[in-house]
Each structure stands twice: as structure tokens, then as C-alpha cells.
PDB file of N, CA, C and O in Angstrom:
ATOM      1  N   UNK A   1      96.792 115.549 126.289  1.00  0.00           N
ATOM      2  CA  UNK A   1      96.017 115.109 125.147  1.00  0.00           C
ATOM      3  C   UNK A   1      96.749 115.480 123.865  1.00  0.00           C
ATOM      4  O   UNK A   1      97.844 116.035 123.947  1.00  0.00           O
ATOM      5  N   UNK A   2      96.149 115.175 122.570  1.00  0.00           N
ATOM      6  CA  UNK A   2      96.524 115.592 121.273  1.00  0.00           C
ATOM      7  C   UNK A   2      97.068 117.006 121.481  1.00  0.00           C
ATOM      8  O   UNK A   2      96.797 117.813 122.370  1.00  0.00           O
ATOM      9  N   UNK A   3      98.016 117.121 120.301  1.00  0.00           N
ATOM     10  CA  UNK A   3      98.313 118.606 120.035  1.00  0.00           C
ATOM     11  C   UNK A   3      98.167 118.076 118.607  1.00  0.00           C
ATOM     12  O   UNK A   3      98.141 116.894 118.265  1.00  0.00           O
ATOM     13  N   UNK A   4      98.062 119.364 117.693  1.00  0.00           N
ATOM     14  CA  UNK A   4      98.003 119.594 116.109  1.00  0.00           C
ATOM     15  C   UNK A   4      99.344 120.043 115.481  1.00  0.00           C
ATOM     16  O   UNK A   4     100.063 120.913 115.973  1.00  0.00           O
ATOM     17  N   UNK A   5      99.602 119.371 114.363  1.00  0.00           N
ATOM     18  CA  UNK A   5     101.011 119.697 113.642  1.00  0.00           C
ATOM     19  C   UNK A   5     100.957 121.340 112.927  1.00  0.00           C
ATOM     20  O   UNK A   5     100.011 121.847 112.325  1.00  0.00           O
ATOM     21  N   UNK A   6     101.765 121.700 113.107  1.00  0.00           N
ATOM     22  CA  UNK A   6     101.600 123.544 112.741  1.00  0.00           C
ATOM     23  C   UNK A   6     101.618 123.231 111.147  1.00  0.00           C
ATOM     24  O   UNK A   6     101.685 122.074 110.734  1.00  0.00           O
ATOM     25  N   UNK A   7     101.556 124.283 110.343  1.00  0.00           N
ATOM     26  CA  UNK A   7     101.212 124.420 108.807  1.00  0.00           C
ATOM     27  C   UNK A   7     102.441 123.965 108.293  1.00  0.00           C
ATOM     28  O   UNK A   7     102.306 123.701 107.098  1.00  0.00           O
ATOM     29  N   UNK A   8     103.736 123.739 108.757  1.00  0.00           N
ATOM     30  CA  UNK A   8     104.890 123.204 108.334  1.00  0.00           C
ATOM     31  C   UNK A   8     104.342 121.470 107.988  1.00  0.00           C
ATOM     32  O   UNK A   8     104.771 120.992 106.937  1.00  0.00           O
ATOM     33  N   UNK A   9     103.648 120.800 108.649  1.00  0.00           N
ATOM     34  CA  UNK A   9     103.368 119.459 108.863  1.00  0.00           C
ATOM     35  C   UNK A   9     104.468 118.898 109.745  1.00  0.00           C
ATOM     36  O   UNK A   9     104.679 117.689 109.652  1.00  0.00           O
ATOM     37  N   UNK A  10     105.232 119.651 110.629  1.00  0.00           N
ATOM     38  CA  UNK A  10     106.532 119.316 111.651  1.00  0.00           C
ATOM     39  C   UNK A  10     105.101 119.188 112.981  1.00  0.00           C
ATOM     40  O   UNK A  10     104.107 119.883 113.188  1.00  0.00           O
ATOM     41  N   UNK A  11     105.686 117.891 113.673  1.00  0.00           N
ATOM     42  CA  UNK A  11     104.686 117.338 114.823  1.00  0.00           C
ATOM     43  C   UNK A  11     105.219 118.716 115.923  1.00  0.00           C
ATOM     44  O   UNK A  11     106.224 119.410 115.766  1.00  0.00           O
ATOM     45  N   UNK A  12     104.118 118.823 117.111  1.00  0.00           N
ATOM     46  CA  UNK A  12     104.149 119.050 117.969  1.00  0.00           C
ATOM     47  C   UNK A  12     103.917 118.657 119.598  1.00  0.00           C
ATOM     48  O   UNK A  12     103.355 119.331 120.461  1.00  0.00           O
ATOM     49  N   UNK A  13     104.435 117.570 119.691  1.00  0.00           N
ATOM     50  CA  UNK A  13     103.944 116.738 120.648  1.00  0.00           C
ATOM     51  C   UNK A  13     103.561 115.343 120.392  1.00  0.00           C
ATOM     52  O   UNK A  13     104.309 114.371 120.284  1.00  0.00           O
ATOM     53  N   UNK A  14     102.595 115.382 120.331  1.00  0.00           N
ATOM     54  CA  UNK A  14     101.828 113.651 119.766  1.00  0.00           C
ATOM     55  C   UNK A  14     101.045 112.952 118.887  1.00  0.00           C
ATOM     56  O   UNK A  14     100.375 111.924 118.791  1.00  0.00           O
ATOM     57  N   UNK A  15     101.542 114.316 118.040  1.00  0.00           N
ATOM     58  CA  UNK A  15     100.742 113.864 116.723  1.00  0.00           C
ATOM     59  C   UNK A  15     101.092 113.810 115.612  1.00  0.00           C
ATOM     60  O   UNK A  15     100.549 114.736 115.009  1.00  0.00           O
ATOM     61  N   UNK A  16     101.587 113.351 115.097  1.00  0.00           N
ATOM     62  CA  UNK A  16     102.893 112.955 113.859  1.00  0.00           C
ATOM     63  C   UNK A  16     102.104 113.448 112.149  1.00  0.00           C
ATOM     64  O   UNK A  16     101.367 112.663 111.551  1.00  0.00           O
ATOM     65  N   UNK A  17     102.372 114.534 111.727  1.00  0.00           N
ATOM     66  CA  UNK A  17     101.892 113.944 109.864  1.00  0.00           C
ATOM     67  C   UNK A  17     102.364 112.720 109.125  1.00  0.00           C
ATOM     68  O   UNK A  17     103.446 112.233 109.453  1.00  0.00           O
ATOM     69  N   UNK A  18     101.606 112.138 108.092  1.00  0.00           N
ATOM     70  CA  UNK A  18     102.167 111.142 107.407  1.00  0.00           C
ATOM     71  C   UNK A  18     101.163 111.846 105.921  1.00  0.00           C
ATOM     72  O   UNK A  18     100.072 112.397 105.781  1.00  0.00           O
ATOM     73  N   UNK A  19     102.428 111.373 104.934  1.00  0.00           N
ATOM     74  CA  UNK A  19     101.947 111.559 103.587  1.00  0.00           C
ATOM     75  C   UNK A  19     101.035 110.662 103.127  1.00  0.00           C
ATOM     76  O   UNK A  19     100.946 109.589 103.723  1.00  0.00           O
ATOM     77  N   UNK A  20     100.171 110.933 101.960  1.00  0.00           N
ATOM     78  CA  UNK A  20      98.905 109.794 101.614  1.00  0.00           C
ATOM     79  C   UNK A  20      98.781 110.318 100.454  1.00  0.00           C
ATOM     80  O   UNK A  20      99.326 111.406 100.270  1.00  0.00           O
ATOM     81  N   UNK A  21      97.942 109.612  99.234  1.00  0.00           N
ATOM     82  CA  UNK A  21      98.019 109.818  98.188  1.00  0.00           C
ATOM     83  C   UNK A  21      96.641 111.141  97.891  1.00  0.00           C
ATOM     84  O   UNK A  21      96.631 112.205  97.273  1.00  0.00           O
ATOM     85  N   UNK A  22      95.627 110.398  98.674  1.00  0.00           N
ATOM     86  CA  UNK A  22      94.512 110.964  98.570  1.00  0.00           C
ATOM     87  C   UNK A  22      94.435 112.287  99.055  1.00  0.00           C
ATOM     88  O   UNK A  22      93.330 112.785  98.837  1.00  0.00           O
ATOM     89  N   UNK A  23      95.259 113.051  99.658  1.00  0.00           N
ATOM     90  CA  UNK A  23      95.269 114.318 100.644  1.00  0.00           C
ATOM     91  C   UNK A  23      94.963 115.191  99.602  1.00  0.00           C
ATOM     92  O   UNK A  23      95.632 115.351  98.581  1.00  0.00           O
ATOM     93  N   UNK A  24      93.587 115.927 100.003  1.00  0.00           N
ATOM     94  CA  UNK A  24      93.146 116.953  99.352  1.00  0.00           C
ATOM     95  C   UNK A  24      92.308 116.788  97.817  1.00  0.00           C
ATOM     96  O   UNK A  24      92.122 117.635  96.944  1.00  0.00           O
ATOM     97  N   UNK A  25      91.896 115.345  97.883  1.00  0.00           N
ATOM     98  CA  UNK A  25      91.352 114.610  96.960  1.00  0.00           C
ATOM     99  C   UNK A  25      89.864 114.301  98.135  1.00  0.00           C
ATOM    100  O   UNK A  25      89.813 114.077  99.344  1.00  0.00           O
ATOM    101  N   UNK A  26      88.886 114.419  97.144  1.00  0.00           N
ATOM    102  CA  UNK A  26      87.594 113.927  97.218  1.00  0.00           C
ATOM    103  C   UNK A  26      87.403 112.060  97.408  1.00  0.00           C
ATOM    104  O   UNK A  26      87.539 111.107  96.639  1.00  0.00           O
ATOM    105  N   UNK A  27      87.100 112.188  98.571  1.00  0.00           N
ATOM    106  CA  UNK A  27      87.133 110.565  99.264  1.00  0.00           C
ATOM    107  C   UNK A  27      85.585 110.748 100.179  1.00  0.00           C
ATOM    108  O   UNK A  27      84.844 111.673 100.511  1.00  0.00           O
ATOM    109  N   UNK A  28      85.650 109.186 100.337  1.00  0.00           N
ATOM    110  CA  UNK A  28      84.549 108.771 100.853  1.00  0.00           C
ATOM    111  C   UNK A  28      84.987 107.788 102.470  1.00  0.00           C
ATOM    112  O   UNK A  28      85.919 107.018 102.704  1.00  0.00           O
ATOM    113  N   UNK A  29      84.066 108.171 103.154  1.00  0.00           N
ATOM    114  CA  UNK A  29      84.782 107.039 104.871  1.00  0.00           C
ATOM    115  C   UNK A  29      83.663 105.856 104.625  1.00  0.00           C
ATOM    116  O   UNK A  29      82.451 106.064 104.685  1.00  0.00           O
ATOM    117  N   UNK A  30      83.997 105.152 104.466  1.00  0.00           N
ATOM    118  CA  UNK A  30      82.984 103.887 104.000  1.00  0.00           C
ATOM    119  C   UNK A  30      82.418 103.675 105.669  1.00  0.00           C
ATOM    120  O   UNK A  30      81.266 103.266 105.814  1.00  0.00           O
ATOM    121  N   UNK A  31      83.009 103.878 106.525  1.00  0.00           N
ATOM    122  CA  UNK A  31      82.416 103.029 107.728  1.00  0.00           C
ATOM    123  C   UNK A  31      81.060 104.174 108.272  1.00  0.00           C
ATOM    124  O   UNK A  31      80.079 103.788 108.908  1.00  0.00           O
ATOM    125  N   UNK A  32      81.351 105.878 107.768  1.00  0.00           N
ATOM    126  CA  UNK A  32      80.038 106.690 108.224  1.00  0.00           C
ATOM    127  C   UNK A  32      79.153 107.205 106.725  1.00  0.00           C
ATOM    128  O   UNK A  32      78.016 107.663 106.836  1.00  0.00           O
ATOM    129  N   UNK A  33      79.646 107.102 105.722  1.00  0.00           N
ATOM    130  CA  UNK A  33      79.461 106.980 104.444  1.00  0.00           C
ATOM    131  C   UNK A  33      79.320 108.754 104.230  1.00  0.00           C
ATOM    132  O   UNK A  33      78.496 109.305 103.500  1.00  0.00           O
ATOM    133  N   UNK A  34      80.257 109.365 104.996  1.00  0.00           N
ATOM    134  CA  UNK A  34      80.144 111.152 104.692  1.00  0.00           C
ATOM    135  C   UNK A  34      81.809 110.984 103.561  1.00  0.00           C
ATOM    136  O   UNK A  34      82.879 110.419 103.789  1.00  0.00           O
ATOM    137  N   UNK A  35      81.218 111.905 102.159  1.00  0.00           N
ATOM    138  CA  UNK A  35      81.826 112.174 101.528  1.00  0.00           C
ATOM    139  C   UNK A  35      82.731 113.843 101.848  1.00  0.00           C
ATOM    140  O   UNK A  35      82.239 114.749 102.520  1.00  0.00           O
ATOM    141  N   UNK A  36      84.024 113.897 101.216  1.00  0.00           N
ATOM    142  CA  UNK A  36      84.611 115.043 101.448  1.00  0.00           C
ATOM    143  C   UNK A  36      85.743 115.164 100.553  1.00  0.00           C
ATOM    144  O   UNK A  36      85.906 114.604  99.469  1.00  0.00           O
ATOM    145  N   UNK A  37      86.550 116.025 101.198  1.00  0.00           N
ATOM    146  CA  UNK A  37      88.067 116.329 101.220  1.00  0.00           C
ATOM    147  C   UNK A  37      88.836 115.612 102.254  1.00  0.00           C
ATOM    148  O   UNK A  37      88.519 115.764 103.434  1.00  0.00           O
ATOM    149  N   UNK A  38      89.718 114.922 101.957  1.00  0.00           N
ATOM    150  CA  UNK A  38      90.824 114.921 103.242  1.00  0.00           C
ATOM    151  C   UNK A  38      91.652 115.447 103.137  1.00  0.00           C
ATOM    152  O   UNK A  38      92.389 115.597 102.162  1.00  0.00           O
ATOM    153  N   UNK A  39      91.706 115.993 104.552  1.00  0.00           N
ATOM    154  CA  UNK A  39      92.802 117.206 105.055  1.00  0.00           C
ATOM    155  C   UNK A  39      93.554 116.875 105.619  1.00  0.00           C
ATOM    156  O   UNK A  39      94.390 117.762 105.786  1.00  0.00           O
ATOM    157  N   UNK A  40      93.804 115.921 106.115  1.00  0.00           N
ATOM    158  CA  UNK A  40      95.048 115.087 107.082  1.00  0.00           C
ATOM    159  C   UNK A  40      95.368 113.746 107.394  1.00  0.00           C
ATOM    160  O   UNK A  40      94.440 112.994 107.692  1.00  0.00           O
ATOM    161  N   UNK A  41      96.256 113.421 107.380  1.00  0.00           N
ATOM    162  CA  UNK A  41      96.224 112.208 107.747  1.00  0.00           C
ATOM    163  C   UNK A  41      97.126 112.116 108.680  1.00  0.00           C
ATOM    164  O   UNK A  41      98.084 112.733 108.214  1.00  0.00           O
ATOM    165  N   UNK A  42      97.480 111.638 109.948  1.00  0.00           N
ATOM    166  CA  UNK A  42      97.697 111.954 111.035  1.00  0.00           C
ATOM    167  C   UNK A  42      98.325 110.696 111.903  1.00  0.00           C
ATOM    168  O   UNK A  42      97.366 109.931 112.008  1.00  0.00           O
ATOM    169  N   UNK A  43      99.402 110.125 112.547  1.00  0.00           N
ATOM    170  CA  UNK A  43      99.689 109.106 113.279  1.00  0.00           C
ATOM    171  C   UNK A  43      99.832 109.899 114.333  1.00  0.00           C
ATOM    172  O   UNK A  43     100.607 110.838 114.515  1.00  0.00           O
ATOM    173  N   UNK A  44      98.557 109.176 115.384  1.00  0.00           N
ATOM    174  CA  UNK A  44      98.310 110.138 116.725  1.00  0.00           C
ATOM    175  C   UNK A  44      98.492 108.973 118.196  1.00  0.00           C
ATOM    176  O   UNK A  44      98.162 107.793 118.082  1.00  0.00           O
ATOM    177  N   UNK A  45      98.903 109.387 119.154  1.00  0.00           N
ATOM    178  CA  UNK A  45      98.902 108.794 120.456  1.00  0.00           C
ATOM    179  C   UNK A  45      97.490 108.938 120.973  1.00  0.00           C
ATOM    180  O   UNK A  45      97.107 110.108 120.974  1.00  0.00           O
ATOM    181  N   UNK A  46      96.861 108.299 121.290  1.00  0.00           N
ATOM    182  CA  UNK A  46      94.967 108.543 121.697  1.00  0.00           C
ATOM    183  C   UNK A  46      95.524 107.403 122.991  1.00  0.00           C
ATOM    184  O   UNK A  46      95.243 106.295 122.535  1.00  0.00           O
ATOM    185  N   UNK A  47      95.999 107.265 123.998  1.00  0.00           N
ATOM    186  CA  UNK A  47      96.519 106.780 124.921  1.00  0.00           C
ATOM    187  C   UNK A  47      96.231 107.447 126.107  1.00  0.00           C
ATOM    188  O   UNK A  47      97.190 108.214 126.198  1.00  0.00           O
ATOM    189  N   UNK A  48      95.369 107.685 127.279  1.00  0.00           N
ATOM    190  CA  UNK A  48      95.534 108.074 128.219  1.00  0.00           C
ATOM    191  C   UNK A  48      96.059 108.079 129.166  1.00  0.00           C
ATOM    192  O   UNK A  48      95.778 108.802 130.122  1.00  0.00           O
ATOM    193  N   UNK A  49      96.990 107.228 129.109  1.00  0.00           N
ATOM    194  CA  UNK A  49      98.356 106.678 130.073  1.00  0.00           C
ATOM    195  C   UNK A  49      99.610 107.136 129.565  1.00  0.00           C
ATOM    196  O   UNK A  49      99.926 106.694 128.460  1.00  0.00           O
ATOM    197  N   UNK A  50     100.403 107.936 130.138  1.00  0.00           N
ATOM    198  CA  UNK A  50     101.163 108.507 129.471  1.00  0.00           C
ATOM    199  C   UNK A  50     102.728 107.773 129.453  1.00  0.00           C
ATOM    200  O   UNK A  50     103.790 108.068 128.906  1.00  0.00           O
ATOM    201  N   UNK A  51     102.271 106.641 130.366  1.00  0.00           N
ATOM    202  CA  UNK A  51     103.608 105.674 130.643  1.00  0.00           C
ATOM    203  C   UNK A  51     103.372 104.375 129.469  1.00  0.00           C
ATOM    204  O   UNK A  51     104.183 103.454 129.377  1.00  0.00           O
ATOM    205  N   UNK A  52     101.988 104.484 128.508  1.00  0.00           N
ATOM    206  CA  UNK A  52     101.968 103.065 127.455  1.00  0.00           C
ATOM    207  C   UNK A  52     101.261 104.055 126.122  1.00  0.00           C
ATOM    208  O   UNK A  52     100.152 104.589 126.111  1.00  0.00           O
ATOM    209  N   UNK A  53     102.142 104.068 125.235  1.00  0.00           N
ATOM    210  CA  UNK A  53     101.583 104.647 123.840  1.00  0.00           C
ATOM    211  C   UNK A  53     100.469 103.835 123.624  1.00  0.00           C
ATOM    212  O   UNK A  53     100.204 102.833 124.288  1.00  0.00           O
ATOM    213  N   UNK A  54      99.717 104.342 122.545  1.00  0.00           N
ATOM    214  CA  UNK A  54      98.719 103.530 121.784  1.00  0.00           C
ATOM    215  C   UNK A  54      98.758 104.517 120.413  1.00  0.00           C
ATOM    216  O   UNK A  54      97.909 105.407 120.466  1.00  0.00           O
ATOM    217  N   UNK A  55      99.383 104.517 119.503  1.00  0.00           N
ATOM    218  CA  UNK A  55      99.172 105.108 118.280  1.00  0.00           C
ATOM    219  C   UNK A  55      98.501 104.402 117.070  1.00  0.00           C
ATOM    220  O   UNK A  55      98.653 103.248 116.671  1.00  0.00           O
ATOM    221  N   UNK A  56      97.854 105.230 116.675  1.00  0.00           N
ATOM    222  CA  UNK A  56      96.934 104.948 115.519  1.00  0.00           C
ATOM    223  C   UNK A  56      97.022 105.835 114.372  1.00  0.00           C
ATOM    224  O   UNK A  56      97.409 106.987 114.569  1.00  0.00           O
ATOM    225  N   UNK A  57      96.717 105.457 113.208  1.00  0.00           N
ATOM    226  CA  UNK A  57      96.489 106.369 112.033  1.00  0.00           C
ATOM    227  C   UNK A  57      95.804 107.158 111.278  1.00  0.00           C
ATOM    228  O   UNK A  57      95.905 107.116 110.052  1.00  0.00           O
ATOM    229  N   UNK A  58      94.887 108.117 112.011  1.00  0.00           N
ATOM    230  CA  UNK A  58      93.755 108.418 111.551  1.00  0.00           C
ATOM    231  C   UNK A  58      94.173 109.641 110.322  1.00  0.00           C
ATOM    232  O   UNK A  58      95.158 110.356 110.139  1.00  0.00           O
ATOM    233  N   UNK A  59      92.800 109.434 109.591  1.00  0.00           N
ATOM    234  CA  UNK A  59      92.047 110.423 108.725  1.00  0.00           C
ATOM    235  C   UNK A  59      91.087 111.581 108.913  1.00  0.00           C
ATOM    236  O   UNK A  59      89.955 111.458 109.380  1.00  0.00           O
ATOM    237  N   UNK A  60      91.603 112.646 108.533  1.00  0.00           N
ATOM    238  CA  UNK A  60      90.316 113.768 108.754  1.00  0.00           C
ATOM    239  C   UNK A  60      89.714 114.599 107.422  1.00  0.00           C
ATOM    240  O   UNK A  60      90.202 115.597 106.892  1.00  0.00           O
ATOM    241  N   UNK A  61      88.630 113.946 107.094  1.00  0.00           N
ATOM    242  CA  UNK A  61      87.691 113.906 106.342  1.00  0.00           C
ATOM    243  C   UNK A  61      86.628 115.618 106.860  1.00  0.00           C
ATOM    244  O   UNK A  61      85.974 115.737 107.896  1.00  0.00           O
ATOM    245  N   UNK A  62      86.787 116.664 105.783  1.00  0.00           N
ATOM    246  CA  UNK A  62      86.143 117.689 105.778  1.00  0.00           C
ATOM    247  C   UNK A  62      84.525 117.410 104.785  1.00  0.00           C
ATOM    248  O   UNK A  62      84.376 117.331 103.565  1.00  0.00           O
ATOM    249  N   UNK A  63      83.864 117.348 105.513  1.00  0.00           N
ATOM    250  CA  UNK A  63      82.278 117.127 104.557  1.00  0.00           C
ATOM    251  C   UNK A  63      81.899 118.022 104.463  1.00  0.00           C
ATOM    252  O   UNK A  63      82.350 118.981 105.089  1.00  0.00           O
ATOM    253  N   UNK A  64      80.791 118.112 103.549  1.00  0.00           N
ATOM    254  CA  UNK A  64      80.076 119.142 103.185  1.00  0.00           C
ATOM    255  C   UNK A  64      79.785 120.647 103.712  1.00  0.00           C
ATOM    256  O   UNK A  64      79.746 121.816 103.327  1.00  0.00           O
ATOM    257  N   UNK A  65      79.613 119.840 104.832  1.00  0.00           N
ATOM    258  CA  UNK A  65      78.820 121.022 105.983  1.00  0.00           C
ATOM    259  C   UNK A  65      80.036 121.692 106.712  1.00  0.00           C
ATOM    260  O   UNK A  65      79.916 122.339 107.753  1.00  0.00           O
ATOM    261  N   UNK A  66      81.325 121.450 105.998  1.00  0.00           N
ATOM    262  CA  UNK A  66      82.818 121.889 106.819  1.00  0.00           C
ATOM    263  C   UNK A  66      83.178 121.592 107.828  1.00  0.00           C
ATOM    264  O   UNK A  66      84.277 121.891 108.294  1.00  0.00           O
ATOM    265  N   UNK A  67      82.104 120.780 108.507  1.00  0.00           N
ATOM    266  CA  UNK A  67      82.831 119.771 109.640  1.00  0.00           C
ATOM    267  C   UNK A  67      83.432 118.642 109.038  1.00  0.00           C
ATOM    268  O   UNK A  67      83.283 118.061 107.963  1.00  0.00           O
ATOM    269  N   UNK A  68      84.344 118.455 110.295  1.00  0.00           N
ATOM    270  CA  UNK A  68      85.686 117.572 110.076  1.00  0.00           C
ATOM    271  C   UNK A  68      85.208 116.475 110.932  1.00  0.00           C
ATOM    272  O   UNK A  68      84.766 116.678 112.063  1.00  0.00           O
ATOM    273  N   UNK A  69      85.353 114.590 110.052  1.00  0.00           N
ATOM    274  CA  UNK A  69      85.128 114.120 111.346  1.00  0.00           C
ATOM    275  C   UNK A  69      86.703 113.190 110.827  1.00  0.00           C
ATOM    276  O   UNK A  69      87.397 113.059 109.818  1.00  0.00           O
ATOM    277  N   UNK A  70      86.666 112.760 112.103  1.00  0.00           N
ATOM    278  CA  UNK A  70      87.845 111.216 111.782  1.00  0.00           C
ATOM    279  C   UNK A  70      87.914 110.119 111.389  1.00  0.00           C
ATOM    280  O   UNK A  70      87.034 110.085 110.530  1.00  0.00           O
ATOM    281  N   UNK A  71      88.368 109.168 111.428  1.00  0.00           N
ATOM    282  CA  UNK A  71      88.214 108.437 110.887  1.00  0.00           C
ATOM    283  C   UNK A  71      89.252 107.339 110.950  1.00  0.00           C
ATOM    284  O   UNK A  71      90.324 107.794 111.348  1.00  0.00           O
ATOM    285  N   UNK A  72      89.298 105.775 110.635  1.00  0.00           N
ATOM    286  CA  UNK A  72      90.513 105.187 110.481  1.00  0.00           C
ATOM    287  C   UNK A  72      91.343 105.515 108.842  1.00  0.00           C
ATOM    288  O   UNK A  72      90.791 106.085 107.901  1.00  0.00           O
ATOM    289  N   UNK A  73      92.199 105.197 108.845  1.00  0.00           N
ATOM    290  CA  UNK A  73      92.832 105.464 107.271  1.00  0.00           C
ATOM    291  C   UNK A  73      92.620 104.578 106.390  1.00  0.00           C
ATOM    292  O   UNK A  73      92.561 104.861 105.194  1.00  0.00           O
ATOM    293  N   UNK A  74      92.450 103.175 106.931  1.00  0.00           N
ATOM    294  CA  UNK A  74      91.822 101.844 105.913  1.00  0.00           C
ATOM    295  C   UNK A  74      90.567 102.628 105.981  1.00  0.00           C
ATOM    296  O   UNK A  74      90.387 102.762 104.771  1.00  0.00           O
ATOM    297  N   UNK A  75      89.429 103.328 106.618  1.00  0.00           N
ATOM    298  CA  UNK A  75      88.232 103.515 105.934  1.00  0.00           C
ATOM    299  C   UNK A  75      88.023 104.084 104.679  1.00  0.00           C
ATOM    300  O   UNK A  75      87.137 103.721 103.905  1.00  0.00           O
ATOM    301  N   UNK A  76      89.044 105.207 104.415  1.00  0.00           N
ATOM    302  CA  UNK A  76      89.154 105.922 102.999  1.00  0.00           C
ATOM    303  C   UNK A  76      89.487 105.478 101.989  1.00  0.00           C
ATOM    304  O   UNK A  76      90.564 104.926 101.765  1.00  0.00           O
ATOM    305  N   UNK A  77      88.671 105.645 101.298  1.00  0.00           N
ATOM    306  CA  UNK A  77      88.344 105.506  99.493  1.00  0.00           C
ATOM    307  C   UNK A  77      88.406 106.788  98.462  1.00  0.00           C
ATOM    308  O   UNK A  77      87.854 107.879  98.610  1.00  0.00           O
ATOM    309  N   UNK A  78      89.150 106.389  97.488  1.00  0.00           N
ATOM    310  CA  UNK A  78      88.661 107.604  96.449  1.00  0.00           C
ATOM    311  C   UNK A  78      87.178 107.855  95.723  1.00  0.00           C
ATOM    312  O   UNK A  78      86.694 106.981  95.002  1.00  0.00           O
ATOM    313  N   UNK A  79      86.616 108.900  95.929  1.00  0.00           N
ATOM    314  CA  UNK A  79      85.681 109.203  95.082  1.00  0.00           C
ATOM    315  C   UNK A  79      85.490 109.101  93.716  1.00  0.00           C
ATOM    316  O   UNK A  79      84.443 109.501  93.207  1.00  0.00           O
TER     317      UNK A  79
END
């Protein structure tokens, strides 16, 4: 499964950082409508076959309540 990029933002496995403008800026996920911080933005393998990638670009959106949810990266908006 996923691994997490260490505090360097250097991948560890299958989960790549990518830069974004909004990182650490107050945004909104239009598709669950929870406002936050984003803390990452992330090009991840979510593939359970380990012989066919499937990478995607997600967002992780910190709300209020300090849970983190995900998200696609077209869902994010600036606040």
C-alpha cells in the first residue's frame, strides 16, 4: 500500500510530492465543502495490482477538527 514522503518531501515508495501554489493556504474541497489548510499534495499509486500503476493526484485538506481528509486536486479552491 501507500507509504508517506518523509519531512524532506523525497518519496518513499509510492507516493511522490508535487509542488502547488495553495500549500499551506486556506482552501476549500468543493466536492465535500470542508474548509482548511492544505498540507499536501501528493501523486500517489492507489493501484492494487502491483503489476498495473494507477496514479492519481490527490490533496490533503486539514479541517477544522484536525482531521485530514483527501481529496482530488481539481477539487481545491482558494479561500
Amino acid at each position: 500500500m501507500s507509504q508517506h514522503c518523509d519531512a524532506s518531501g523525497a518519496d518513499s515508495g509510492d507516493v511522490i510530492s508535487v509542488p502547488h501554489r495553495l500549500l499551506r493556504r486556506r482552501v476549500r474541497d468543493i466536492a465535500s465543502g470542508v474548509e482548511g489548510e492544505l498540507m499536501a499534495v501528493v501523486r500517489e499509486d492507489v493501484s492494487d495490482d502491483p503489476v498495473r500503476e494507477r496514479w492519481v493526484v490527490l490533496a490533503y485538506v486539514r479541517g477544522p477538527s484536525g482531521r485530514e481528509i483527501s481529496t482530488a486536486v481539481a477539487n481545491i479552491g482558494a479561500v
